[in-house]
NUGU-537518 format. One record per residue (C-alpha): residue in one letter; y, z, x; residue number from 1. Coordinates in steps of 0.2 Angstrom, whole numbers. Layout:
N
 residuo     y     z     x num
       A     Y     Z     X NUM
...
% end
This chain:
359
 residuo     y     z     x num
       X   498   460   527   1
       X   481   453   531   2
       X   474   437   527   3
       X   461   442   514   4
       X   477   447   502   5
       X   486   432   508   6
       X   470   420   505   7
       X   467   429   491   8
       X   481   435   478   9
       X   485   420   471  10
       X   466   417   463  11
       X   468   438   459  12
       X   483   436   449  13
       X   487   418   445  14
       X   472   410   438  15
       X   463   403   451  16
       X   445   398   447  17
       X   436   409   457  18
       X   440   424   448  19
       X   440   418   428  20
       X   424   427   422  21
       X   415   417   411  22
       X   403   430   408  23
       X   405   448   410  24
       X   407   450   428  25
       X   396   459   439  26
       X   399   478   448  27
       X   401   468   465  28
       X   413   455   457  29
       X   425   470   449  30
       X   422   477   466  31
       X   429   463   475  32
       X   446   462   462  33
       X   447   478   465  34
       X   448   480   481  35
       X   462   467   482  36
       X   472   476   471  37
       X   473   490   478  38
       X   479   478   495  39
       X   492   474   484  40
       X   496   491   479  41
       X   496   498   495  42
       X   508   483   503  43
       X   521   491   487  44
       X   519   506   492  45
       X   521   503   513  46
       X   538   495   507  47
       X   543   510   497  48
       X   540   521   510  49
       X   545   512   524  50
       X   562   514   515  51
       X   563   528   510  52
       X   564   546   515  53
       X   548   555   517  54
       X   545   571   505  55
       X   547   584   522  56
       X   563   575   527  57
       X   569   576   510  58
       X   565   596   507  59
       X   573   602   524  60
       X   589   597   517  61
       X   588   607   500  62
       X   585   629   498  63
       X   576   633   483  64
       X   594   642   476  65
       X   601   622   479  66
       X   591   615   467  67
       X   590   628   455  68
       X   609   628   449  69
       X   609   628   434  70
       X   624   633   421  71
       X   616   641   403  72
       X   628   636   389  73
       X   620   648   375  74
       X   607   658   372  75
       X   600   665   356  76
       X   585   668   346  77
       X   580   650   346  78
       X   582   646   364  79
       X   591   643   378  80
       X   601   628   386  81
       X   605   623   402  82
       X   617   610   410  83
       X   616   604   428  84
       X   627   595   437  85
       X   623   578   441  86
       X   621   576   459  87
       X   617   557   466  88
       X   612   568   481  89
       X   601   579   476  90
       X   593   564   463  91
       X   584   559   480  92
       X   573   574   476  93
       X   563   564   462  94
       X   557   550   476  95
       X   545   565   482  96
       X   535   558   467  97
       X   539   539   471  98
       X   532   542   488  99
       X   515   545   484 100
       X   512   535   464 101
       X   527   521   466 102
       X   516   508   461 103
       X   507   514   446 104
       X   524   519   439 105
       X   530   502   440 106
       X   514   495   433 107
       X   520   505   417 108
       X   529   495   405 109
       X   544   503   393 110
       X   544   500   373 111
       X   551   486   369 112
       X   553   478   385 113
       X   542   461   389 114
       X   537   466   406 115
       X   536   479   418 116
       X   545   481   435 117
       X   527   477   445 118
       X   530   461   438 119
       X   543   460   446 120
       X   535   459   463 121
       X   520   451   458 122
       X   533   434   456 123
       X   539   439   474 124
       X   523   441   481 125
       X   520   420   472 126
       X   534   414   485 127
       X   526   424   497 128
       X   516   440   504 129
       X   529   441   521 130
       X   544   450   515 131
       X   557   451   527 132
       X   569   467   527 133
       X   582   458   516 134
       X   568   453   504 135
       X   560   474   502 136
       X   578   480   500 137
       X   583   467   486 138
       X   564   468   479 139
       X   566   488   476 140
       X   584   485   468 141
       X   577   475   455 142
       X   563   483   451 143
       X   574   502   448 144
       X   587   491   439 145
       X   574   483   427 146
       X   572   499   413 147
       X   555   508   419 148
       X   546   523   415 149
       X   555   540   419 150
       X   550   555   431 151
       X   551   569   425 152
       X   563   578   438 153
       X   554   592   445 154
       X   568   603   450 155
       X   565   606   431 156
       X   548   609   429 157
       X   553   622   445 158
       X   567   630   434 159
       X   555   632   421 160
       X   541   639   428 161
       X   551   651   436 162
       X   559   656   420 163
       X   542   657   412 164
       X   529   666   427 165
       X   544   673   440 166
       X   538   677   454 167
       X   520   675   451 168
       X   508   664   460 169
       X   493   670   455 170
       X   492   658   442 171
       X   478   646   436 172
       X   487   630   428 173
       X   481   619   416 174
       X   489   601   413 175
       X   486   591   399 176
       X   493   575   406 177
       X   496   577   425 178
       X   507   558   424 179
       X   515   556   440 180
       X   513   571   448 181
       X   527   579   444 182
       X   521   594   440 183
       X   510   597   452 184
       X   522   593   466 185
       X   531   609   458 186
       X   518   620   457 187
       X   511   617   476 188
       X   529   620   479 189
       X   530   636   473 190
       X   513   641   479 191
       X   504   643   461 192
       X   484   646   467 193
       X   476   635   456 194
       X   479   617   444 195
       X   467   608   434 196
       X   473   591   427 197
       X   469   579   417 198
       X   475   560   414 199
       X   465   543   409 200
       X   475   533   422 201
       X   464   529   437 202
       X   477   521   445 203
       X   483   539   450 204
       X   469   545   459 205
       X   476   539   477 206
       X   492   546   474 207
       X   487   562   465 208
       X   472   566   481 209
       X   489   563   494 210
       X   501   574   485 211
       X   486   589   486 212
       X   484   586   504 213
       X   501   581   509 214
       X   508   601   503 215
       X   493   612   500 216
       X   493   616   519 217
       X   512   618   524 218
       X   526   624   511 219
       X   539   619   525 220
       X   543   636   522 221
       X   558   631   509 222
       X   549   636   492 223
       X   540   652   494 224
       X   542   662   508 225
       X   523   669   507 226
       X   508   657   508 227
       X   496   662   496 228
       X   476   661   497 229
       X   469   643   496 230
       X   475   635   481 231
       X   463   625   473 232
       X   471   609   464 233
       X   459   596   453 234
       X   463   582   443 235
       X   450   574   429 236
       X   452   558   425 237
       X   448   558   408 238
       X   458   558   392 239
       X   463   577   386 240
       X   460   576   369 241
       X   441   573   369 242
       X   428   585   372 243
       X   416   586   387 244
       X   402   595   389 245
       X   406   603   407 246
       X   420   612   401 247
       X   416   626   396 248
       X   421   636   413 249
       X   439   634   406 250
       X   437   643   390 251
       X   449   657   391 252
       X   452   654   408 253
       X   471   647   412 254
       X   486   658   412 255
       X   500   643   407 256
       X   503   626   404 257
       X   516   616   405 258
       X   515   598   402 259
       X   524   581   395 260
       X   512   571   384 261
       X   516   554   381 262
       X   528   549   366 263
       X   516   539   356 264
       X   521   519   363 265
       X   537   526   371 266
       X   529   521   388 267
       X   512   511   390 268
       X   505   516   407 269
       X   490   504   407 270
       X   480   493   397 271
       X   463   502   399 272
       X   455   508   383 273
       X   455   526   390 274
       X   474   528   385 275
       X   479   537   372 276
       X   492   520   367 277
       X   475   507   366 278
       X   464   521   357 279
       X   478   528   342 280
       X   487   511   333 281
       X   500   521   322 282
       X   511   535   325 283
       X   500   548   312 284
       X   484   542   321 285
       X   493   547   338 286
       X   497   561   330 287
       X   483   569   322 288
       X   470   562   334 289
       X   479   563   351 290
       X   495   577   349 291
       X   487   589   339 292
       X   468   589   346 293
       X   476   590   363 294
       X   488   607   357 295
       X   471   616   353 296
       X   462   613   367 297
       X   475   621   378 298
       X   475   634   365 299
       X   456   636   367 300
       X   457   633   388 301
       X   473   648   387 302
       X   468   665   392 303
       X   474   677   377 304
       X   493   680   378 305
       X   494   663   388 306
       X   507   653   388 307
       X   510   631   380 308
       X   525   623   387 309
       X   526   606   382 310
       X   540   592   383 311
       X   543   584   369 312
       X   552   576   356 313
       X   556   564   341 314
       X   559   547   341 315
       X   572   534   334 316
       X   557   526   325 317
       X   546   539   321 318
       X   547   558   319 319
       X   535   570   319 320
       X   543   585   324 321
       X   543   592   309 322
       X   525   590   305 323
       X   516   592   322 324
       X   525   611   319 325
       X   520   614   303 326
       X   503   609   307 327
       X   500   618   325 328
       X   508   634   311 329
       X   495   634   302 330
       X   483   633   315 331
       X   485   652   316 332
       X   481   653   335 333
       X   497   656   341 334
       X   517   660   338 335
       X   531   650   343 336
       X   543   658   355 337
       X   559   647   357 338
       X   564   631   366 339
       X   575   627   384 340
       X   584   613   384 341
       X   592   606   398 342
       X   608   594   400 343
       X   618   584   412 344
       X   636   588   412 345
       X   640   571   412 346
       X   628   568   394 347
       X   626   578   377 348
       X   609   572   376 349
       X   597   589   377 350
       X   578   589   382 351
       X   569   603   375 352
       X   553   612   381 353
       X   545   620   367 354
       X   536   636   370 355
       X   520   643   360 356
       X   511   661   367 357
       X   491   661   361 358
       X   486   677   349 359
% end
């Protein structure tokens, strides 16, 4: 820690008068806030990762077959369900993500929790910026035990998209909502040549441009036994469901993509009036105006025959299961092929991925 954060956070993030913006503040004004947040993210983040494993230690101890056990419990016409076994050791695959995005996922808050797990640091960080070893170890316990906003685990998304593509890495990759990372950690993994994502939260774009560089030019060798060409891996920050001029290139372009939009106000990943939760006020809003408009753009971005994997589900307070498939039905753009769903053995609860091919 330097001394412009330590000069410098309390007026940031506690009221001081230097930073209460009478008017509208100027570029260089929002320049200067931002610059000492991201200090503040990045002194998060140090802490994370001087605690933790890095993502090449981590991968040396685990074969593609380790990860990939999974036990399938039926199988019919509707779909398929696997069970893993829940391994505290092999868990320590999902900090891969944490490495790189740890602090915007703590910024995000949980439904119908009062504050989110950053907060929890930013009230350290008031005592004071010099955390002692004792301090960071008891600071990253309370922030995993305060309820936050889930990964979603990519030995999964592996699983999956070696279900769906095989062996394949040819594959161009489209992303409705790239979130943490997950999913592209998966696909650099396996090699897949090219991803385009997408995702309104600019709080990502540091973590996202680390996890492109950190694997596109060495698979450790533990993945995919053969390099493929150069992979080309893109993220826009922007929210999916609109329309934008320059897209056109993507028309019929992408083979597959599978993706986890947000759940409506399940998880608020930022205030900024760019998210889906500040823009769609009701659950049929969300639906109609974020779901639904995002389904057929990757419909219209799918190359005939492509392939729409997306994660979701229904809520305790509001379902829409039933209508977001009737209405993608009569869409008449594509069919519905079945659902995986995957388990803990230690928990009945299943998550399904839905599957839908393009005509």
């Amino acid at each position: 820690m330097d001394l412009f954060l330590d000069e410098y956070i309390d007026k940031i993030l506690y009221g001081g008068d230097t930073f209460k913006f009478d008017t509208k503040p100027s570029n260089l004004q929002k320049e200067y806030v931002e610059q000492v947040e991201r200090k503040i993210d990045n002194y998060l983040l140090a802490i994370y990762r001087e605690l933790n494993l890095t993502p090449k230690e981590i991968l040396k101890e685990y074969k593609l077959e380790d990860i990939l056990k999974f036990k399938k419990l039926s199988s019919d016409q509707k779909g398929i369900i696997y069970e893993e076994k829940y391994d505290r050791n092999i868990q320590k695959l999902s900090s891969i993500t944490d490495y790189f995005i740890y602090p915007c996922r703590m910024k995000c808050m949980v439904e119908k929790s009062s504050f989110a797990p950053y907060d929890i640091y930013l009230k350290q960080l008031e005592k004071s910026t010099k955390l002692n070893q004792i301090q960071k170890k008891q600071l990253l316990h309370d922030m995993k035990k305060h309820p936050n906003c889930s990964l979603l685990h990519f030995r999964r998304l592996i699983h999956i998209l070696k279900e769906m593509i095989g062996n394949k890495t040819n594959i161009k990759y489209i992303d409705s909502s790239s979130g943490w990372g997950d999913r592209m950690i998966a696909s650099l993994l396996l090699g897949i040549e090219e991803y385009v994502g997408y995702d309104p939260n600019r709080c990502l774009i540091k973590g996202h441009t680390e996890i492109i560089n950190y694997f596109r030019d060495d698979l450790f060798g533990t993945y995919n036994s053969s390099k493929s060409n150069y992979r080309s891996y893109q993220v826009i920050y922007k929210p999916f469901e609109k329309e934008y001029s320059e897209e056109e290139q993507y028309n019929n372009y992408f083979d597959i993509c599978v993706s986890s939009p947000p759940f409506f106000t399940v998880e608020i990943y930022s205030q900024a009036d760019t998210q889906s939760t500040s823009n769609y006020k009701t659950s049929e809003d969300w639906l109609y105006k974020f779901l639904i408009p995002s389904f057929k753009k990757v419909m219209k971005f799918l190359k005939p025959f492509g392939y729409l994997c997306w994660y979701i589900e229904d809520r305790p307070d509001y379902k829409f299961l039933d209508n977001f498939f009737e209405t993608v039905e009569k869409l008449n753009i594509c069919k519905y092929i079945k659902k995986i769903g995957y388990k803990y053995d230690d928990d009945n609860k299943v998550r399904y991925f839905y599957i839908w091919q393009k005509n």
